[in-house]
C-alpha positions in Angstrom: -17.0 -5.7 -4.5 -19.0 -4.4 -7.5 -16.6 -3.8 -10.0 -19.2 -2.2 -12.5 -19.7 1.0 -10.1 -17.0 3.6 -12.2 -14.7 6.1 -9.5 -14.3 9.1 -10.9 -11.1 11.5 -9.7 -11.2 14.6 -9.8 -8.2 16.9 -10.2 -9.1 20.5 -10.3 -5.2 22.3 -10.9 -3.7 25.6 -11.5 -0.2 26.4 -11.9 1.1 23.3 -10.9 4.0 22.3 -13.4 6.0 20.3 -10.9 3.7 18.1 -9.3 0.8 17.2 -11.0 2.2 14.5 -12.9 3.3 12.5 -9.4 -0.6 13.3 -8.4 -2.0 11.8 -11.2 0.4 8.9 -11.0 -1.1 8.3 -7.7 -4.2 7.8 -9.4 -3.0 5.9 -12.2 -1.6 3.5 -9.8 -4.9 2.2 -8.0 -5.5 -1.2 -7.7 -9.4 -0.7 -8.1 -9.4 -0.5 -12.1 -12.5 1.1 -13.1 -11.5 4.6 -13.1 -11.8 7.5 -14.8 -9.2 10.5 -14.2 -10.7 14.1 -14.3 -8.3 16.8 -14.7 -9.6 20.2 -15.5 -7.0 23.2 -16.0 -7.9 26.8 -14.7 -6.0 28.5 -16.9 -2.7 27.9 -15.7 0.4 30.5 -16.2 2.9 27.8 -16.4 3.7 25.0 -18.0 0.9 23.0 -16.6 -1.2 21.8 -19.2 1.6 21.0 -21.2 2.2 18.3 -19.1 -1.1 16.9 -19.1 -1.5 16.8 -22.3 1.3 14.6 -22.4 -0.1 12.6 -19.5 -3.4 11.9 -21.5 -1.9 10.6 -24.6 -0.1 8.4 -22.6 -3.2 6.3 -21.0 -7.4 6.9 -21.9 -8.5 6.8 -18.5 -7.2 10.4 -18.2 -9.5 13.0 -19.6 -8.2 16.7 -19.7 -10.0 19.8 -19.9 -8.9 23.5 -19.9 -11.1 26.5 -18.9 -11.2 29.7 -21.5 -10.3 32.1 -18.3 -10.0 31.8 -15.1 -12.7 31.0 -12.8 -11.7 30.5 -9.6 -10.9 27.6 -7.5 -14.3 26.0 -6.4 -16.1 26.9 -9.8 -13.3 24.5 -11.0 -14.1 22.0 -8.2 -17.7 22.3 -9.9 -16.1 21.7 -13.3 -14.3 18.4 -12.5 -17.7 17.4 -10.6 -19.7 17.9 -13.5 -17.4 16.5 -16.4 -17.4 12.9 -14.5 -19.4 10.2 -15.3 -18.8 7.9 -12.4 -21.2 6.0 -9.7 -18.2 7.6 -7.2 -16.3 10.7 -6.8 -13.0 10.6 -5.4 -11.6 14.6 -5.2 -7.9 14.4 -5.4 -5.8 18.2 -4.8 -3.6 18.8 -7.4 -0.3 18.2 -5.0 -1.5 15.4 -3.0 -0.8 11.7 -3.3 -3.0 8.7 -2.5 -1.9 5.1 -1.5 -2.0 2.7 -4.0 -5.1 0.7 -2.4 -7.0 4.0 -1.5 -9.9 3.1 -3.9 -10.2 -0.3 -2.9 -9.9 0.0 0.8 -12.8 2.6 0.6 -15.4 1.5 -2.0 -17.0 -1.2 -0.7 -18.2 1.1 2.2 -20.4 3.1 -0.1 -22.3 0.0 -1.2 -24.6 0.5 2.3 -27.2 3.1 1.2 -26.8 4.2 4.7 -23.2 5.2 4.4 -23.1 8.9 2.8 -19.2 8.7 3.0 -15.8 7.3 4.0 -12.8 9.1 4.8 -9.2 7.5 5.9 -6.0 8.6 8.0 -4.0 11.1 6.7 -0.5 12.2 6.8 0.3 15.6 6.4 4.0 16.4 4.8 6.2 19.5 4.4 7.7 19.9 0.9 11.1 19.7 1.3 11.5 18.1 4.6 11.4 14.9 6.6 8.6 16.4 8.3 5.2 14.3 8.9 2.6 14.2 10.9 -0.5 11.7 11.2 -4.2 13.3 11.5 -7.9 11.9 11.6 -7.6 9.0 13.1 -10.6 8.6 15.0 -10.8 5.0 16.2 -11.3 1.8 14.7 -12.0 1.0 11.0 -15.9 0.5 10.7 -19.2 2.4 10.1 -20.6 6.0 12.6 -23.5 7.9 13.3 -23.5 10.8 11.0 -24.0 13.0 14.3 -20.2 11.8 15.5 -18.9 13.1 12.3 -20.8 16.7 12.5 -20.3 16.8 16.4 -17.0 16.2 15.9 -15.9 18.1 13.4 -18.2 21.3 14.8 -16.7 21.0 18.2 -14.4 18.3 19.1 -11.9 18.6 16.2 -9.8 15.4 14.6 -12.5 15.2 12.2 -11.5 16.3 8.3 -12.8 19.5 6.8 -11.2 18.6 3.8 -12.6 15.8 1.6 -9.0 15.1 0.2 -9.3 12.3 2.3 -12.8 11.1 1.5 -14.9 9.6 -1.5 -18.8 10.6 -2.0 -21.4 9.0 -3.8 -20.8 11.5 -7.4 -24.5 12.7 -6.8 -23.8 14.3 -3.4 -20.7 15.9 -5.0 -23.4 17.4 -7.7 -25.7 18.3 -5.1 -23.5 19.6 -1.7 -20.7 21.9 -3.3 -22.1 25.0 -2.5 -20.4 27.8 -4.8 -21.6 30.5 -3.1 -22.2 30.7 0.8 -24.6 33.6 2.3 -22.9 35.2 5.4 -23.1 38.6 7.0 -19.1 40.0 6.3 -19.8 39.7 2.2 -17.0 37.1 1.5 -16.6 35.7 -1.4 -16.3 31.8 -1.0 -16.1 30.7 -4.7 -12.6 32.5 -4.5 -11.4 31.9 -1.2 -12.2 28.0 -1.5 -12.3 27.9 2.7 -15.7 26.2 4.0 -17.4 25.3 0.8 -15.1 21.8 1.4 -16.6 21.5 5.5 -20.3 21.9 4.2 -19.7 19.0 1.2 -19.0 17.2 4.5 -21.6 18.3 6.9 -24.5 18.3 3.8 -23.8 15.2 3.0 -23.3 14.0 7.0 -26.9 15.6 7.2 -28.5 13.4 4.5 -27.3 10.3 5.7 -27.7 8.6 8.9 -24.0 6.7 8.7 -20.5 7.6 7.4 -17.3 5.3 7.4 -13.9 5.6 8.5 -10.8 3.7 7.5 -8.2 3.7 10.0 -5.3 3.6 7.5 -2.9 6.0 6.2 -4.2 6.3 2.9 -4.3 10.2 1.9 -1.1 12.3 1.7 -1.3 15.8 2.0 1.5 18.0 0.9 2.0 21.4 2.8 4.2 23.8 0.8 3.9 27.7 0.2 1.4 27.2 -2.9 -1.6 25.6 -0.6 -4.8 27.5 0.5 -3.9 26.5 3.7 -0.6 28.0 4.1 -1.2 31.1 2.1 -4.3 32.1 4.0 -3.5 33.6 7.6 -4.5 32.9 10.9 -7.5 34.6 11.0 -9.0 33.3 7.6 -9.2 30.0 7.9 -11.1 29.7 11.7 -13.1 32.9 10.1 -14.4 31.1 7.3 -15.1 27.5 8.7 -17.1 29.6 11.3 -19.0 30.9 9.1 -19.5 27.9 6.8 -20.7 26.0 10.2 -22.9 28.9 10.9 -24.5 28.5 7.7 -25.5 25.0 8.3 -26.2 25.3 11.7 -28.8 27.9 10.8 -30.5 25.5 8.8 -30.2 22.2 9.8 -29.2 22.2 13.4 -30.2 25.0 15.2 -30.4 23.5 18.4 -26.8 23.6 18.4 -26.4 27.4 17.6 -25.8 28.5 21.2 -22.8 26.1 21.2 -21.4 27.6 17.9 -22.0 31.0 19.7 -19.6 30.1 22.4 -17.2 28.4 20.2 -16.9 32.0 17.9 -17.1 34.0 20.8 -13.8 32.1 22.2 -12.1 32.7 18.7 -13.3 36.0 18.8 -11.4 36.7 22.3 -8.3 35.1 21.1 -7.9 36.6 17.9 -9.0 40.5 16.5 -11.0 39.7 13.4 -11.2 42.1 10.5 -9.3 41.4 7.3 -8.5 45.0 5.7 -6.1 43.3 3.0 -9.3 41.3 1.7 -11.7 44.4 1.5 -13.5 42.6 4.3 -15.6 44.3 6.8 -14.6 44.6 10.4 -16.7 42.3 12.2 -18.9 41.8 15.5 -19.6 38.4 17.2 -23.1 39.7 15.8 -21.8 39.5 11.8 -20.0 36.4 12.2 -23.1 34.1 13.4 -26.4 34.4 13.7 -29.9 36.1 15.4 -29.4 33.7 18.1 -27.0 35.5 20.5 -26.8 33.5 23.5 -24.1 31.3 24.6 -24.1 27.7 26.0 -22.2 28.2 29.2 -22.1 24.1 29.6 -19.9 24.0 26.3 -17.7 27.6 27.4 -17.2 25.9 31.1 -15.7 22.3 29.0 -13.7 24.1 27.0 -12.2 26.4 29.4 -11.5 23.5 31.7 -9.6 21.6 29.1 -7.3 24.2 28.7 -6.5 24.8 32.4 -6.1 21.2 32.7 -3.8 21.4 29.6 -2.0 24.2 30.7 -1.6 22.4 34.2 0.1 19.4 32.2 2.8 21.8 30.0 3.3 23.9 33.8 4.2 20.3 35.7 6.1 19.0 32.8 8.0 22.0 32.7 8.6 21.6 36.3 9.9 17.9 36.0 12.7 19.0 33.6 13.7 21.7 36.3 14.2 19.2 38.7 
């Protein structure tokens, strides 16, 4: 292991008084020692970077930074990227956790020039609970064909959108966070922070021909009321990862656009889009993807087959308990 190549992690945070300083212990606590922690404040309400300043006159390797207003949450992803000085880049979410060896498990991958990134198994917990439950884990530890990742995470699912559980190369960090994503229902992505985190994935998936997978609980994400994830609704969160794929589809995999068709028309079906809380335009399965209307019927006959043989399973399992 090269030793000399510096990991920078990056902590974007806002209003997060209560748990940053367990985050950033987590990072403290790596055993791969050439770190550097980057923790940029967006303004926080609270009490926030109070406690970080304490944090950073407490060990050097932390450096804290504080925006003059506001700027929304990926513009701070941006700022985190672009204060780090590392070979590596290692984004942690201000109320996750990573294992103690995360750094060291993961690395060495990124020493192939072929390997564009390596993500790990995750465990997703609710605050407050004894509630866990275990996601990504894709096979055996080793190194994939970019096109599993992008498949995958495009159509199969089990594949992370988030790269909480990843580290890049710093320079694909730089280069694939996309502040601003063109799409046809005038959504603002540098506020709504949903899809901008797929496309670091698939950008990056696209400029390499490998990618590396750790099969290891090493990432701990925390679900509580304060995460994007829980306080965006149903329909957001499909709505914009649609649209993000879309995006790259469009422009670097457009023999695949027929497939995404059929994938938004069947989210389409089974849920009425048209966010009127978020100013957003009611939308067509026209608006959400592309010129490229058609659908792969292949991919719509899978898909609906899956689910009556799923539904078959929960119908004779329901059965069994009956008799």
């Amino acid at each position: 292991m090269n030793l000399q190549n510096k990991v920078s992690i990056l902590i974007p945070v806002y209003n997060r008084e209560n748990l940053i300083e367990e985050t950033v212990q987590s990072a403290l606590n790596q055993t791969y020692k050439n770190i550097e922690i980057i923790v940029v404040d967006n303004q926080s309400t609270d009490n926030t970077w109070e406690v970080l300043q304490k944090l950073a006159s407490q060990d050097e390797r932390i450096k804290i930074f504080q925006n003059e207003t506001n700027i929304g949450p990926v513009r701070n992803w941006k700022r985190c990227i672009d204060e780090a000085s590392g070979e590596y880049g290692k984004i942690l979410w201000s109320d996750d956790l990573i294992a103690p060896d995360f750094l060291e498990k993961t690395v060495p991958y990124l020493e192939n020039k072929d390997v564009g990134f390596v993500f790990i198994g995750t465990e997703i917990f609710i605050d407050g609970t004894d509630k866990k439950t275990s996601h990504y884990f894709i096979g055996e530890t080793g190194i994939y064909e970019s096109e599993k990742y992008i498949n995958g995470v495009l159509f199969d699912g089990g594949y992370p959108v988030s790269p909480g559980c990843a580290l890049f190369r710093l320079k694909d960090l730089k280069k694939n966070l996309l502040v601003d994503i063109p799409n046809k229902v005038n959504s603002d992505f540098a506020m709504h922070a949903i899809g901008n985190d797929l496309l670091i994935f698939l950008l990056t998936a696209h400029q390499y021909k490998k990618f590396a997978f750790v099969n290891e609980k090493l990432s701990f994400f925390r679900a509580h009321e304060g995460s994007i994830s829980i306080q965006s609704d149903d329909g957001k969160l499909p709505l914009h990862y649609n649209l993000a794929s879309a995006y790259f589809l469009e422009n670097y995999r457009e023999y695949l656009i027929y497939k995404m068709n059929t994938k938004i028309w069947l989210f389409i079906k089974g849920y009425s889009l048209g966010s009127k809380k978020d100013g957003e335009k009611n939308n067509s399965f026209g608006d959400l993807n592309n010129k490229k209307l058609s659908l792969n019927f292949n991919y719509l006959f899978k898909k609906i087959l899956k689910k009556i043989i799923h539904l078959g399973i929960r119908v004779r399992a329901l059965l069994l308990t009956k008799i």
